[in-house]
N, C-alpha and C positions, 0 to 999 in steps of 0.2 A: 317377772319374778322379782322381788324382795330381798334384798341382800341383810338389807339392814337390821341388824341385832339375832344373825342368824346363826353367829358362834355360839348362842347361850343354850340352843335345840341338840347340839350336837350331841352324839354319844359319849361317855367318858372317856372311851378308848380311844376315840379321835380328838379330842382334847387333848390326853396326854401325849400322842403321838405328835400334833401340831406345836404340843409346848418344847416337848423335847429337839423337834424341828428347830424353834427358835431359840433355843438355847445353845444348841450344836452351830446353827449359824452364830450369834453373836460372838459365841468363841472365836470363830474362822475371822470374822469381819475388827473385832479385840486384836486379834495378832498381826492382823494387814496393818493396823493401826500403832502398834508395836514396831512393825517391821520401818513404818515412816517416821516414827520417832528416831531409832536406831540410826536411819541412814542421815539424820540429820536435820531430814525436809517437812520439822514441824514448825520450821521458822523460815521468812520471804527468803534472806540469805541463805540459809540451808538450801531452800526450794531449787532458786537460782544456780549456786551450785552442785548440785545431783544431779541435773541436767545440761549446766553449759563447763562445767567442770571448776577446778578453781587453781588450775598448773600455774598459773602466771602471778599468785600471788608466794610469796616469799617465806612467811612460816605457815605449814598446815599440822593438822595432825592427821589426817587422812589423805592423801593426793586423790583428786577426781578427775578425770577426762570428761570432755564435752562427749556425749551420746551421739552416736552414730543412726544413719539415718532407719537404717534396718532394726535398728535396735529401742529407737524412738517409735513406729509404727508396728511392734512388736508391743511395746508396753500399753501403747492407747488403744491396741487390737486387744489383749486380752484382758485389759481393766473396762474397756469404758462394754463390753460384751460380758463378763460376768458381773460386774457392780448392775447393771441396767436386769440382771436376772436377778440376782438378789432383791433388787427392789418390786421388781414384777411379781415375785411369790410374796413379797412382805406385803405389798402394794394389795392383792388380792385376801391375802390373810384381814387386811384393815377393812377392806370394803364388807364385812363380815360381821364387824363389830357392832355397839349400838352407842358408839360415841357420837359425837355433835357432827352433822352430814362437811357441813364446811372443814372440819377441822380433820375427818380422815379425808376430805376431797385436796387438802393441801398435803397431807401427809401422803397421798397414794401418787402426787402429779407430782410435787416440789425436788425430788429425788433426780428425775429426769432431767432437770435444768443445770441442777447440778453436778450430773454428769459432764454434760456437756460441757458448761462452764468452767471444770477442773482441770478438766483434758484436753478440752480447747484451749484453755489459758497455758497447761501445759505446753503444748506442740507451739503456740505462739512464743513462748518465753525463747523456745529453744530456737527459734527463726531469730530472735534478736529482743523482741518486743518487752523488753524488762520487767515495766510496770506491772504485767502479768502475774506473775510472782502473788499480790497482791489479792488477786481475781481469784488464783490456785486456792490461796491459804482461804479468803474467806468462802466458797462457794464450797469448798473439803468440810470446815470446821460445820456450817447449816448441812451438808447434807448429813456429816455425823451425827449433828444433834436431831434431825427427824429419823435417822435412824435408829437412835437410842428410845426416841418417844414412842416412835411405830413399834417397836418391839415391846418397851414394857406394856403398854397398851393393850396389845394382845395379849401380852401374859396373862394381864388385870383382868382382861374379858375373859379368857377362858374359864376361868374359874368364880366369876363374878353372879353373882342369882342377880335373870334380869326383872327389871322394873315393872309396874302395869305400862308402862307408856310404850315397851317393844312391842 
């Protein structure tokens, strides 16, 4: 079966229903995004501190405690199991499209790695592993930005009239 450029067949109704999909998700995934500004952890140091905490330093404006271990295996149980769904529905939404095959084959696998990568650098940072930090920030900011791409992408195709070449 054919995937490719098979959003543009679709009914209207399921277009809309599919854009509305991704626009409800963005919102959700906008405010998670919101929610890591807010706590601080959109910078290595911020990162570093939200999870090993930052008591021993002398002026803050926030007090932080180092994350406990239940509560560490709490956060990478329920991020790195609904970020990995979200990308599984976005993921399947892209293979749908009639964009360039390499270009949704990066944007449907790349999400994955950096999961991983986040939350693995994550749960390292917190063992001791510093540099992590590092790993956190940039492997977060690329899966954002295919995040943001996969999304408008779909938008664009939903309502796009396909070409002779689909």
């Amino acid at each position: 079966m054919e995937f490719h450029g098979r959003i543009h067949t679709l009914p209207n109704y399921v277009k809309h229903f599919i854009a509305a999909f991704v626009v409800v998700l963005s919102i959700g995934y906008i405010t998670g995004l919101q929610f890591v500004r807010n706590t601080d952890s959109d910078n290595p140091i911020g990162i570093e501190q939200n999870y090993l905490g930052n008591e021993e330093q002398e002026t803050v404006t926030v007090m932080k405690f180092k994350k406990g271990e239940r509560e560490m295996l709490t956060i990478l149980h329920t991020h790195i199991l609904s970020i990995s769904f979200i990308f599984f529905l976005l993921g399947g939404l892209i293979a749908i499209t009639s964009i360039p095959k390499r270009l949704k084959a990066f944007l449907m696998i790349e999400p994955f790695f950096s999961i991983v990568l986040t939350f693995g650098g994550i749960y390292l940072l917190w063992t001791g592993i510093l540099w992590m930090k590092w790993l956190v920030m940039i492997s977060g900011v690329i899966m954002t930005l295919v995040y943001l791409v996969g999304a408008t992408l779909v938008l664009i195709q939903l309502y796009k009239k396909p070409t002779l070449n689909n």
